[in-house]
C-alpha positions as CSV (number, residue, x, y, z in Angstrom):
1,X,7.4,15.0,8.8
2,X,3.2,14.5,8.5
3,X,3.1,16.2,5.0
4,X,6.6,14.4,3.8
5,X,5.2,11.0,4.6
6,X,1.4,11.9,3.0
7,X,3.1,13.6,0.1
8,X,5.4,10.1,-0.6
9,X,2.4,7.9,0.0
10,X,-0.1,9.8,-2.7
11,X,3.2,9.5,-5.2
12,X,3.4,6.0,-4.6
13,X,-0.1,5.3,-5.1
14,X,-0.9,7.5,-7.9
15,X,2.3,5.3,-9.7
16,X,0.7,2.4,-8.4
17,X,-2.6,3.5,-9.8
18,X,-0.8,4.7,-13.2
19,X,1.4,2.1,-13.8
20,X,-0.9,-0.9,-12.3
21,X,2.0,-2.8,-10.5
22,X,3.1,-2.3,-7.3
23,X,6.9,-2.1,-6.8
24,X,8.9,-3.0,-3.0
25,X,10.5,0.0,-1.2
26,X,13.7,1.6,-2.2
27,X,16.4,-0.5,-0.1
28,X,18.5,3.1,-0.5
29,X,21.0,1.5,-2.8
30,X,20.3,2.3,-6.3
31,X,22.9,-0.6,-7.0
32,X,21.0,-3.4,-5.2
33,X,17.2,-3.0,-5.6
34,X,14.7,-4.9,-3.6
35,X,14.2,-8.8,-4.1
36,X,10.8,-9.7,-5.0
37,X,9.7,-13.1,-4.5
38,X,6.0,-13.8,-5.5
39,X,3.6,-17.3,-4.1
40,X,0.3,-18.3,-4.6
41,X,0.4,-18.1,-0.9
42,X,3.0,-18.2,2.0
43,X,0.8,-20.0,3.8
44,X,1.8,-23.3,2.0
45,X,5.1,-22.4,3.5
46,X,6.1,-24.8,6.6
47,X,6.0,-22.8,9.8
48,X,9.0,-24.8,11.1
49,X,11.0,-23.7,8.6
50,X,15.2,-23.7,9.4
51,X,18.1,-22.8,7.3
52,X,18.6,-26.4,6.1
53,X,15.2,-26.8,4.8
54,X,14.1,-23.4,3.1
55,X,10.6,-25.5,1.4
56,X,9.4,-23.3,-1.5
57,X,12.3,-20.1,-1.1
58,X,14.9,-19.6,-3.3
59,X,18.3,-20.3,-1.2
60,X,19.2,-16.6,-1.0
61,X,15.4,-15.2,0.0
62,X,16.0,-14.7,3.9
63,X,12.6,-16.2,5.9
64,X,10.7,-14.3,8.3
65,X,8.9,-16.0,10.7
66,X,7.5,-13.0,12.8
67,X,6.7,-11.2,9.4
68,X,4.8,-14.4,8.0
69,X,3.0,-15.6,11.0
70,X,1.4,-12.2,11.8
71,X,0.7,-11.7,8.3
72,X,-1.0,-15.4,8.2
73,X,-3.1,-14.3,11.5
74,X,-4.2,-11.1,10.5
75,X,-5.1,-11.8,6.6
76,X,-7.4,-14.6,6.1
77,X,-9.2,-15.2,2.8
78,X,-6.7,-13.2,0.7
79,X,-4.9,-13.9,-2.7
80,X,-2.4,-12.6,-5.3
81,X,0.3,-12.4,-2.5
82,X,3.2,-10.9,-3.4
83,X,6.1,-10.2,-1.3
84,X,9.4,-8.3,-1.2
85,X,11.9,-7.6,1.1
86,X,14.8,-4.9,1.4
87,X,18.1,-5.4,3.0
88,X,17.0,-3.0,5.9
89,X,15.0,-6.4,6.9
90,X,11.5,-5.2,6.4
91,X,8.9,-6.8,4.4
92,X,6.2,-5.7,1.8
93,X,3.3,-7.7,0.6
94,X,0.4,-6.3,-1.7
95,X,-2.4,-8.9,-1.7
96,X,-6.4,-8.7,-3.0
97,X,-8.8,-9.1,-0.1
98,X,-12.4,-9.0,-1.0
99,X,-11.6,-7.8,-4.4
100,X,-9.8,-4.4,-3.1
101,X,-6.2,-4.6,-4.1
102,X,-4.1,-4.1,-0.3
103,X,-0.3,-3.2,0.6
104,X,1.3,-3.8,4.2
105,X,5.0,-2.8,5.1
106,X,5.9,-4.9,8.3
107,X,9.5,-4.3,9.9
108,X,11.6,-6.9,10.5
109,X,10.3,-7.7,13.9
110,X,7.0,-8.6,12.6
111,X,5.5,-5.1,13.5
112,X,2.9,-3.1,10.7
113,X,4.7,0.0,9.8
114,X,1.5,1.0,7.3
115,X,-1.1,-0.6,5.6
116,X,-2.7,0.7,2.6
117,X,-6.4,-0.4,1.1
118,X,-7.4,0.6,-2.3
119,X,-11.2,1.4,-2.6
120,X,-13.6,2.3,-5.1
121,X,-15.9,5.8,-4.5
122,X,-18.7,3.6,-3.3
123,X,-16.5,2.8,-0.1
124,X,-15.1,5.9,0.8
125,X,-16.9,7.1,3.9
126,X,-20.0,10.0,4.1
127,X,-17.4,12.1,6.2
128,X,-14.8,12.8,4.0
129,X,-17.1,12.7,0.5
130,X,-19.0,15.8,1.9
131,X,-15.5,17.4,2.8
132,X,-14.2,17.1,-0.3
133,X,-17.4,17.6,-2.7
134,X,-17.3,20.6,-0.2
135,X,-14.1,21.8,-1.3
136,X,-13.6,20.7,-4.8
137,X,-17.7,20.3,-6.0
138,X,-16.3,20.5,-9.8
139,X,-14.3,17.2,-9.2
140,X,-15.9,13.9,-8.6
141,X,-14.4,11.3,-6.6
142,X,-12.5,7.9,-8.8
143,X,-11.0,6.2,-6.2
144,X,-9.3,6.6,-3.1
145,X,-6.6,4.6,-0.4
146,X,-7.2,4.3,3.2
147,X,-3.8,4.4,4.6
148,X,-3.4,3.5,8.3
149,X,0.2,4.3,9.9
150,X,0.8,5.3,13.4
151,X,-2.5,4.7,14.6
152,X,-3.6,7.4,12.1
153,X,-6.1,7.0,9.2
154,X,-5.0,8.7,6.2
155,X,-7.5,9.6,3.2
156,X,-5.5,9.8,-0.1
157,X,-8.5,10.9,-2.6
158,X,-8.1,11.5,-6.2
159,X,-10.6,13.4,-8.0
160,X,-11.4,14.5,-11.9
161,X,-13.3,17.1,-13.4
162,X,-13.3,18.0,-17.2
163,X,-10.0,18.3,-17.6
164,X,-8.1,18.1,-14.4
165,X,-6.9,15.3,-12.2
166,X,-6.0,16.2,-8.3
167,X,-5.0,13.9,-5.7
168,X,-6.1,14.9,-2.0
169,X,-4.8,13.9,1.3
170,X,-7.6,14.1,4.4
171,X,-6.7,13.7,7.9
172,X,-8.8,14.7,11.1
173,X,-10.8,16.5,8.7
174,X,-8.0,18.7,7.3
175,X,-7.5,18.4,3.5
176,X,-4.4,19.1,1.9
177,X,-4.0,19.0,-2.3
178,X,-0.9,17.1,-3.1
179,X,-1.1,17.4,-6.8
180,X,-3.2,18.7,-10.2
181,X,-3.3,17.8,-13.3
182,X,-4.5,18.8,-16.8
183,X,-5.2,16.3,-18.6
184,X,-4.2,15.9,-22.4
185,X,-6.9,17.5,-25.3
């Protein structure tokens, strides 16, 4: 279960990092993908919102109040909002905070399922540069994502040398190597 979850979260973020646009979660469907709806900010969105006054939401974009107001709370100061939901209920938002591009899931309760934060090599911590120099001294750090889920605190580093790419997952100071690759002569 641990190295399924890691192992989907460095795919996502290496086609994140790839592709440069962050895409909602599969609903499960392959019929009926995942709505996107994008604001300046959903905090120019009434609180007091009902379903006879849905202010700034297209008619068919379901409103969460629990999702929105802990999101509001916890995440001042941020812009580039975008959300998108799935038919399961929960709700996905990436957002830039201090000029770091960021990614929550919240359930439909309100509740953070994960939160990722994308960080240059200056901001990954002493601790886990020495254990991965360590390991892979040929490679040099390019960026990395702090991933908290479950009260955990996930590392997902990725690394070049000459002519490799490898993407690393650290945890409690375990490092597993979730891909390589050569890169094109």
């Amino acid at each position: 279960m641990k190295t399924t979850f890691i192992q989907t979260i460095g795919l996502a973020l290496s086609s994140m990092v790839i592709i440069q646009h962050s895409f909602a979660q599969n609903t499960g469907s392959k019929n009926e993908p995942a709505r996107e709806v994008s604001f300046n900010s959903m905090k120019k969105t009434p609180a007091s919102i009902n379903e006879s006054s849905a202010i700034n939401l297209p008619v068919d974009i379901p409103y969460n109040t629990k999702v929105l107001t802990r999101f509001n709370k916890q995440f001042l100061n941020v812009t580039n909002i975008k959300w998108s939901f799935a038919k399961n209920g929960n709700w996905y938002a990436t957002f830039i905070k201090d000029g770091a591009l960021n990614s929550i899931l919240f359930d439909k309760k309100g509740n953070i399922i994960y939160m990722i934060n994308h960080v240059s090599e200056k901001q990954v911590p002493l601790n886990v540069k020495e254990l991965v120099s360590d390991g892979y001294s040929e490679y040099r750090i390019t960026d990395a994502f702090k991933v908290l889920k479950d009260e955990r605190t996930i590392w997902i580093v990725n690394m070049a040398s000459l002519n490799h790419i490898i993407q690393l997952s650290v945890e409690d100071g375990e490092i597993v190597q979730l891909y390589e690759l050569e890169k094109a002569n």
